[in-house]
N, C-alpha and C positions, 0 to 999 in steps of 0.2 A: 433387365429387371425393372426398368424404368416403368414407373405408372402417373402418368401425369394426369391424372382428375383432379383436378378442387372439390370437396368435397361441400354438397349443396345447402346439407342441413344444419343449423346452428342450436347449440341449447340457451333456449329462451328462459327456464328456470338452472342458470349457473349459482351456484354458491360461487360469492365474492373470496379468491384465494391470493395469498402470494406469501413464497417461500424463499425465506431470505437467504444465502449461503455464505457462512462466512470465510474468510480468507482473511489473510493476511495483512495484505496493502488494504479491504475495504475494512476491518478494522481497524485499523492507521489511522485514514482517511477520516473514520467514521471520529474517534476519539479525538484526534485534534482539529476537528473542526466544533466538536463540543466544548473539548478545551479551550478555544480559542476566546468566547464568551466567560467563563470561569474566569483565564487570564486578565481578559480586559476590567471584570468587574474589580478585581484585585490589586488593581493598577490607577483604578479609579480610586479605591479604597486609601491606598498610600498616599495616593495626590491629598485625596481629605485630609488624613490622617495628618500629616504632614502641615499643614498649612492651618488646620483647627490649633491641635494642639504641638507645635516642633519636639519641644524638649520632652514630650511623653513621649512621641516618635523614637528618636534619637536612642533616650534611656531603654527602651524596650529592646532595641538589638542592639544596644552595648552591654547589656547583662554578660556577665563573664559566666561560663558553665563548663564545668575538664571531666574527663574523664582518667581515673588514675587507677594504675596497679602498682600497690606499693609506693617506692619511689616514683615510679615512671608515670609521665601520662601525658596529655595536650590537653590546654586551660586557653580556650577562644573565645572572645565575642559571639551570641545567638547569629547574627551574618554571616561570621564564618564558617560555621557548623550548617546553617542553608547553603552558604555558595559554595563551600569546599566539602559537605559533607552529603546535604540531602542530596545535592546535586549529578553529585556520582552517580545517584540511580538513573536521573536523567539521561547523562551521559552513556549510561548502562543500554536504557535503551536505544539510544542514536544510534551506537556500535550494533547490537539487536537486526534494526532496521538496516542498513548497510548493507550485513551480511546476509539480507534476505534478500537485497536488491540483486548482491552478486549470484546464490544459489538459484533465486526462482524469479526475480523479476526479468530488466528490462535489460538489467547489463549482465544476464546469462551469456547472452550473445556476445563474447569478448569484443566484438566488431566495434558494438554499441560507444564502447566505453569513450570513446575520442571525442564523442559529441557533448556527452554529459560532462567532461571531466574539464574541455575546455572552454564551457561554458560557466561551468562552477569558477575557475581561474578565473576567467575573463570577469565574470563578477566579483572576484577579489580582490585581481589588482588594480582595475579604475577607479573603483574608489576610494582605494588604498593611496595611488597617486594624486588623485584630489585633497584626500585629507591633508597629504605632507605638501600637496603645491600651495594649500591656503597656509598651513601652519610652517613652511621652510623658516631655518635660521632659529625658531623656539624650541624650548625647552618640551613645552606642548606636542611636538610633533612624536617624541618614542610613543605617541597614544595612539598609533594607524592603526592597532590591531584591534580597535573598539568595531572598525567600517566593514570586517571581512565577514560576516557573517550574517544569514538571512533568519529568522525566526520561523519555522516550518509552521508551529501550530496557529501562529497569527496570521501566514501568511494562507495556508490552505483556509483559514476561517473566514477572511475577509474576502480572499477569492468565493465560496460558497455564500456569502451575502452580496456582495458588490458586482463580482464579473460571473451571475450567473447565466449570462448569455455564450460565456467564453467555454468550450468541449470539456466532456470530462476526463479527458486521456492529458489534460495540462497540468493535472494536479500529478501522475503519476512522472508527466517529464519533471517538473519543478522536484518535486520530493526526490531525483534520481540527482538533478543538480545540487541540491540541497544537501545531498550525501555527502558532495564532495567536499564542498567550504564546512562541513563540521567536523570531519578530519579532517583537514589540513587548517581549521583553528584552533581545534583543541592541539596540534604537532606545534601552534605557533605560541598557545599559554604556557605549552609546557618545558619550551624553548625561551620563549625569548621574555615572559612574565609570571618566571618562578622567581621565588626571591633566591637568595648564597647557596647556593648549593651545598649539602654535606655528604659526602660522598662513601661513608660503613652505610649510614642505612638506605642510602641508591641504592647499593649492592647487595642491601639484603633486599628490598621490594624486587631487581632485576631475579635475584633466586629465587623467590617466591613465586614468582610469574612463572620460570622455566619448570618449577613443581608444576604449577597451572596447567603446562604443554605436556607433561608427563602425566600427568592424572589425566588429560580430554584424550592424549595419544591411548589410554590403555583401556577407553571405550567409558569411563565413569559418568554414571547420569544422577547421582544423588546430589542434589541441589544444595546440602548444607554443608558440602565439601570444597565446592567451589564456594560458597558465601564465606567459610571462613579463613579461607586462601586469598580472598579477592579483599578481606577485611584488613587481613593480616599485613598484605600490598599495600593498602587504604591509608596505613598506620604508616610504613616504613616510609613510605613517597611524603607524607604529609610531616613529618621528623626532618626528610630529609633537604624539605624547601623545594620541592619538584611542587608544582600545581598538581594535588591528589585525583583530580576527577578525572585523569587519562586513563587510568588504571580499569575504568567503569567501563569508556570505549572500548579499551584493548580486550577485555576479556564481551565483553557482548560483538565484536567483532570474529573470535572464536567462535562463536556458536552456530553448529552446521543449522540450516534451515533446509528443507525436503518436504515434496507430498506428504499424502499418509497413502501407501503402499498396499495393494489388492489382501495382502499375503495377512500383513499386519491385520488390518482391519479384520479377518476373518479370524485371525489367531484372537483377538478381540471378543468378537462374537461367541465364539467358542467357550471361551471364561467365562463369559456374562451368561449363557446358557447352562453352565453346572450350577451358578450362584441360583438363577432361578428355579432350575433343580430342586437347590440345596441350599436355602440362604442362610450360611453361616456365617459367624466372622470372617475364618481366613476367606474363603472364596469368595465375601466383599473386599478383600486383599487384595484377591491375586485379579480380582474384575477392573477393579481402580488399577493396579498395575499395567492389565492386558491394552485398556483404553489409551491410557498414558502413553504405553508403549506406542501405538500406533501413530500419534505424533511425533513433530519434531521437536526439540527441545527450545528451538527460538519461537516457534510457535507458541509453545506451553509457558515462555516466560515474559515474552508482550502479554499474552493476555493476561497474565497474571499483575506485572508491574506497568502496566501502559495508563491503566487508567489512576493507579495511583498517581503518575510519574503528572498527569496529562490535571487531573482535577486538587491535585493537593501540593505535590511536590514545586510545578514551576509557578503555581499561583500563589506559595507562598514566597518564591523568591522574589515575585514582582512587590511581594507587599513588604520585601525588608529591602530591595532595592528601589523603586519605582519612585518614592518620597522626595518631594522636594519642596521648598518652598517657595511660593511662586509671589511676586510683588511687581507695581509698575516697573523702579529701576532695578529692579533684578533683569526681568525681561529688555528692557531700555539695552540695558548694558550688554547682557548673555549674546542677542541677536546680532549683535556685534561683533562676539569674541572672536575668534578664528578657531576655537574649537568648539561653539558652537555650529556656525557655520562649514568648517570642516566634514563634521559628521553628517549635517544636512547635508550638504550637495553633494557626499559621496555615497549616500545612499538615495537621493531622491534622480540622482544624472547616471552615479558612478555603476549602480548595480543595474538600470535597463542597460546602458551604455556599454556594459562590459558583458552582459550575460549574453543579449541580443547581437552585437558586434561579432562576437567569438563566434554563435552557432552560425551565422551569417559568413565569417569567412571559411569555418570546417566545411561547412554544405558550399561555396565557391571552389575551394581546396580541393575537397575531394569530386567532384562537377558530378554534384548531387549523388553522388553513392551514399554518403551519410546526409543526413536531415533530421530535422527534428518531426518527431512525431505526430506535429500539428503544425497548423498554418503558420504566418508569422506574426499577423496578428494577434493573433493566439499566445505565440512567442514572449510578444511586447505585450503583452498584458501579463503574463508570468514576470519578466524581468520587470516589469512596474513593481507588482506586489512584492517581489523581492527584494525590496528597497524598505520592507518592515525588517526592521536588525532591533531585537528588545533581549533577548536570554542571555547568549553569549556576550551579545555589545553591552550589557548591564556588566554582567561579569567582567569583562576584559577593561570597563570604565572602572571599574571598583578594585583593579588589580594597579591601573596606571594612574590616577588619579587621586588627589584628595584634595577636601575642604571645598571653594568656590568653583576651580576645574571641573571634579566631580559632578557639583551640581549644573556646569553649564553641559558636560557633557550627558549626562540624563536631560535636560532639555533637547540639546540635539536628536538625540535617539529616539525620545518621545514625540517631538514635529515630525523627524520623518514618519513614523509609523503612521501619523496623520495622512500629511502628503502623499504616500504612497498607496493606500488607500483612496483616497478621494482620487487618485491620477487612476487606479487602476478601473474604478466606477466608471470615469470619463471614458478612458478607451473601450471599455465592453460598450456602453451607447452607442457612443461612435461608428463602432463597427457594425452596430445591429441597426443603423442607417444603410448599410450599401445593398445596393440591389443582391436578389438571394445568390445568382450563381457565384457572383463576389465573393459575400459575405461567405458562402462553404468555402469557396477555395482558401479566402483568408484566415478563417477558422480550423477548416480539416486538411487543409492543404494535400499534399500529392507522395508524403513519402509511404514508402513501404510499411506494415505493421510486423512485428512482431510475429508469425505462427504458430500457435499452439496446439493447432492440429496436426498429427502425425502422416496419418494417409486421408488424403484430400480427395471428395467426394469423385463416384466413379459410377459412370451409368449402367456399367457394363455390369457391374456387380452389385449396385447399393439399390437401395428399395426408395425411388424418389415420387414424390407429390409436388405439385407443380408444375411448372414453363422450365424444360432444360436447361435452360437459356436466360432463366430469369438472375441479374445480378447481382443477388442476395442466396446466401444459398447458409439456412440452419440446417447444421445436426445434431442430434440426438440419444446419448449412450441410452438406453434406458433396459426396463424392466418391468415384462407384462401384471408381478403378482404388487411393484412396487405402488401404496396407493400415491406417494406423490407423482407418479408418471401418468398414476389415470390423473388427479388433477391437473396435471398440466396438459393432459391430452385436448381436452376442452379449449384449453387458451389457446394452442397451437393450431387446430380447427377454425378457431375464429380468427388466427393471424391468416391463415391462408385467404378465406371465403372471403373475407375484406381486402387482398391485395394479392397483385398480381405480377409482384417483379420477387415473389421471392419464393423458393423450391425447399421441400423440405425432405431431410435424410432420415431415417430412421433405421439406429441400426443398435443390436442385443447389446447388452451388460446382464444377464442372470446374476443376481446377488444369492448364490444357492445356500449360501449360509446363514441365510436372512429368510427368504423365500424359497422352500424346498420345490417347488413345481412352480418357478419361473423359467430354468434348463427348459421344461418339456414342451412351456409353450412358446417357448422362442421355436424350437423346432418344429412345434403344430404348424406356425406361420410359416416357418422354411418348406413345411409340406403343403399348405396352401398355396403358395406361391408357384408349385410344380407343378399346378392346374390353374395360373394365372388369377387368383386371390388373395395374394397377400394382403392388401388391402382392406376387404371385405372382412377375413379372419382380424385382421389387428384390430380393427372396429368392435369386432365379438368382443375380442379377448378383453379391450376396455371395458367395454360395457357389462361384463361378469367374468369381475376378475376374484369374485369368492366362487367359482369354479372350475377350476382348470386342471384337476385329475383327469387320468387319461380318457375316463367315460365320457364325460364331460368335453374333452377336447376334440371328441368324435360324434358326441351328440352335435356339437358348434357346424363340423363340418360337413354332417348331412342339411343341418336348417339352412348352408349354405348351397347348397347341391350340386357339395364335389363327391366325385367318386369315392364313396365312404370307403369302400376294399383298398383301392389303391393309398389312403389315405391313411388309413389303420397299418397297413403295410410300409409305406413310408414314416411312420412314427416309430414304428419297432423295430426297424432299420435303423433307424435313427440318420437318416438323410441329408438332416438339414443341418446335423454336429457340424460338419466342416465351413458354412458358412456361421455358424455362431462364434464357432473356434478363434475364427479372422477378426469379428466384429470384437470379441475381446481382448484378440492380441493388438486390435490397433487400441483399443482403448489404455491398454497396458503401457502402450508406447508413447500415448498421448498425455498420461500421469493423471487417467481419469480412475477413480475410485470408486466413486457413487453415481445414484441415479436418483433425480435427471439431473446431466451432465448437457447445457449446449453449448454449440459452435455458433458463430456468426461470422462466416465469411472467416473462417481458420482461425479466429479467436475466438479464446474460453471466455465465455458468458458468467458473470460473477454479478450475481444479484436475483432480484423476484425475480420469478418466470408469470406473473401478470400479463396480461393482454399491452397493457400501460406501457411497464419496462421492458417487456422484449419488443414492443413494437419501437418503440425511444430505440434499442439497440440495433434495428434493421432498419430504421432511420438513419443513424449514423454510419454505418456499414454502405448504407445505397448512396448515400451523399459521398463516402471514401469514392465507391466506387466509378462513380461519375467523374469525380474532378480527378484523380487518376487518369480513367481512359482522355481524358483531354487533356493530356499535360503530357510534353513531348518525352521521351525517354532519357532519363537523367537531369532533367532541366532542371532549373535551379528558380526560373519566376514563381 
């Protein structure tokens, strides 16, 4: 079935397009790297704040504010109701994210998990032993739990300003490490920097929770079910002297995360087509219901809470913790302390030192079956910026800390966040000095990715464009009636006619619930194909795709001058069902839903489909695949 033409002609009058797709991790991504600017501006604000006026500072989050029923209630300072109360949602979503990374990221792959996980350690405990080797023997030292933790949204922010030479598969290793040390800092706030424990309302928040595991076991999706279980938690942990924002984790660590399923989405469709039927109230119900349903519920509650969590939530905590007031001999003194200096060297040494060590000896350990997903320079530019520690090490300063301690430990935390930045700018330069085959190898380095494609392209059966043989190989779900598939068809044309190492798949998705005569011309082209045109028809079919009733698909295939009889016959047959049938069950297998849906070289392509971003994406895919073939099998340089 192979047709390898490059196709000659280009459209010189294209409409400028691109079609963004979102997902999951690229909303992540997308919001704290926005957040990251928000944060910092509000971090700026408190240093002001602080240093214009102290005691207006001060008095503003010492305000006391309770909330009571009846007798009962909690009466906190405005900080504590930010760190222990807004905070929780933050926490809400870290847990959120985790269990996306387990369901549909990177450590699907349970294999995966060794990499990331002793990585995240390794960056815990170096600089955890640094913090106690500079503070041994003081009182200062129960504060190591300020150094365990990285700051994702400063960290992904500053990576996208400073290390934009460094791949963009480093944000997804770092956020997969980043998992780790936010569990197992929040296991160590709620452990080892809860105040006295009291131990009736422990054990009413532990029942409250196992309610939580009964209500998600019995399939419940109503969202003001869990908020008032997970409030009710919120209360009894916070009574009980436990650190209350574990509770936010635990239950957003609950929450399954999944595609959105063929099945779903059409049962979707299907709703929204009575509504516009009939648009009445309920069947704008049961349409919000149908859509809803088609996603996952971790899906539906990032988007929902992420950008709160991301533009208001963590920027106000920087603006009730971040304050300090800054003076010669403050500074004179502070750079001196050993708990200033503490948290600095265990985040500016401890977290490259420990993040980068660890993946370095798992990839020797296991003689390279496991690696990280990028070079190592790449690596040491992650484990640099991971040395910005501002959320949790604010928190966990504010938990072990008071009075000048306090403040020298918010200087620490705040130099490094400097340091670690300006070190991570230096290493991207640096490395976008070394000659190019270098710099890929040290940037994209040689391990294996991830596959997200199901059944991997096959000459024997798939419909190819291109050099067999070229080491770049896109596919395709698509959909002859879908218009963003003609749009992207153009871009795809002109990736080819401009380059020559990469081959392209194309192969059905009929959205028939969407597109009633998409089925028929998928099989027009399977019966083209049986007169050696597939080709030629997929071209038609692009170029009048407001035509493709059967007359229509038979007028296409005389202006082509195949055998109209045999062609009309093979359509009424329906011929070409059984190759469309395959093309949907791999897409099925492959957790693709819509259309266009591509591959790059067995990974799903998340973002525009522009000339721009797919060509950037078979850039990077050509560079894998190069420094791969030359890197010996299993090595570990």
């Amino acid at each position: 079935m192979a047709d390898h033409q490059v196709p000659g002609r280009t459209f010189a009058e294209r409409t400028v397009w691109a079609r963004n797709v979102r997902t999951p991790l690229r909303e992540f991504l997308r919001t704290e790297t926005g957040g990251a600017v928000v944060l910092l501006a509000a971090a700026v604000l408190a240093l002001g704040w602080a240093n214009v006026q102290p005691a207006s500072y001060e008095a503003v989050w010492d305000t006391q504010a309770a909330i009571r029923v009846g007798d009962h209630g909690i009466s906190e300072n405005l900080r504590w109701w930010v760190n222990s109360g807004l905070m929780t949602l933050f926490f809400f979503v870290v847990g959120l994210e985790a269990r996306r990374e387990f369901d549909m990221g990177e450590l699907r792959d349970r294999r995966r998990l060794a990499l990331p996980l002793a990585a995240g350690l390794g960056g815990m405990l170096m600089p955890i032993a640094i913090f106690l080797a500079v503070n041994a023997g003081r009182p200062s030292a129960h504060g190591w739990g300020v150094v365990m933790s990285t700051d994702t949204a400063f960290a992904l922010g500053i990576l996208a300003l400073a290390g934009h030479r460094l791949p963009a598969r480093l944000r997804t290793y770092l956020l997969t490490v980043s998992v780790v040390d936010d569990l197992v800092a929040l296991a160590v706030i709620a452990t080892v920097y809860s105040g006295k424990v009291t131990i009736a309302p422990l054990l009413v928040a532990l029942g409250v929770f196992c309610v939580v595991l009964l209500v998600r076991a019995a399939g419940v999706r109503l969202g003001l079910v869990y908020a008032l279980l997970g409030t009710a938690a919120w209360v009894a942990l916070s009574l009980s002297g436990v650190e209350p924002v574990v509770i936010g984790l635990a239950i957003g660590m609950l929450t399954f995360a999944y595609p959105a399923a063929r099945g779903d989405l059409e049962r979707a469709s299907e709703v929204f087509r009575l509504f516009r039927e009939q648009p009445t109230p309920e069947l704008a119900r049961s349409a919000q219901t149908g859509v809803a349903a088609a996603l996952s519920p971790n899906e539906l509650l990032q988007q929902r809470f992420h950008p709160w969590t991301s533009y208001v939530i963590v920027p106000l905590f920087a603006l009730a913790n971040a304050g300090i007031t800054i003076s010669p001999g403050f500074l004179a003194h502070a750079y001196t302390a050993p708990i200033t200096l503490g948290i600095l060297a265990g985040y500016v040494l401890g977290k490259p030192l420990g993040i980068l060590g660890l993946s370095w000896l798992v990839t020797r350990l296991s003689r390279g079956r496991l690696r990280p997903p990028v070079g190592w320079a790449a690596v040491a530019g992650g484990a640099t910026v991971a040395g910005i520690g501002f959320t949790v090490a604010l928190l966990v300063a504010s938990l072990s800390f008071t009075g000048e301690q306090l403040q020298e430990a918010k200087l620490g935390i705040l130099s490094a966040a400097v340091v670690a930045s300006a070190g991570t700018w230096v290493l991207s330069w640096v490395t976008g000095l070394l000659p190019s085959h270098r710099r890929i190898r040290a940037l994209l380095g040689t391990g294996e990715t991830l596959v997200d494609l199901a059944a991997p392209a096959d000459p024997g059966r798939d419909h190819i464009r291109g050099p067999e043989n070229a080491p770049v190989t896109v596919i395709e779900y698509g959909d002859f009636q879908c218009s963003y598939c003609g749009q992207a068809e153009s871009v795809i044309r002109d990736l080819l006619a401009c380059r020559g190492d990469v081959r392209y798949v194309w192969r059905h998705l009929p959205l028939s619930d969407v597109h009633p005569y998409a089925r028929l011309a998928a099989e027009a082209a399977e019966a083209a194909a049986k007169q050696g045109a597939f080709w030629p028809m997929y071209d038609l079919l692009f170029a009048h795709q407001d035509t493709l009733r059967p007359g229509d698909l038979v007028h296409h295939a005389g202006e082509l001058g195949l055998d109209v009889d045999r062609f009309r016959e093979d359509l009424r047959r329906h011929t070409g069902a059984g190759q469309v049938a395959e093309d949907v069950e791999s897409a099925d297998l492959s957790g693709v839903s819509g259309t266009p849906t591509f591959f790059v070289n067995g990974r799903r392509h998340y973002g525009a489909y522009d000339i721009a971003t797919l060509s950037a994406a078979v850039d990077t895919a050509h560079k894998r695949a190069v420094s791969a073939a030359a890197s010996p099998p299993n090595g570990t340089r």
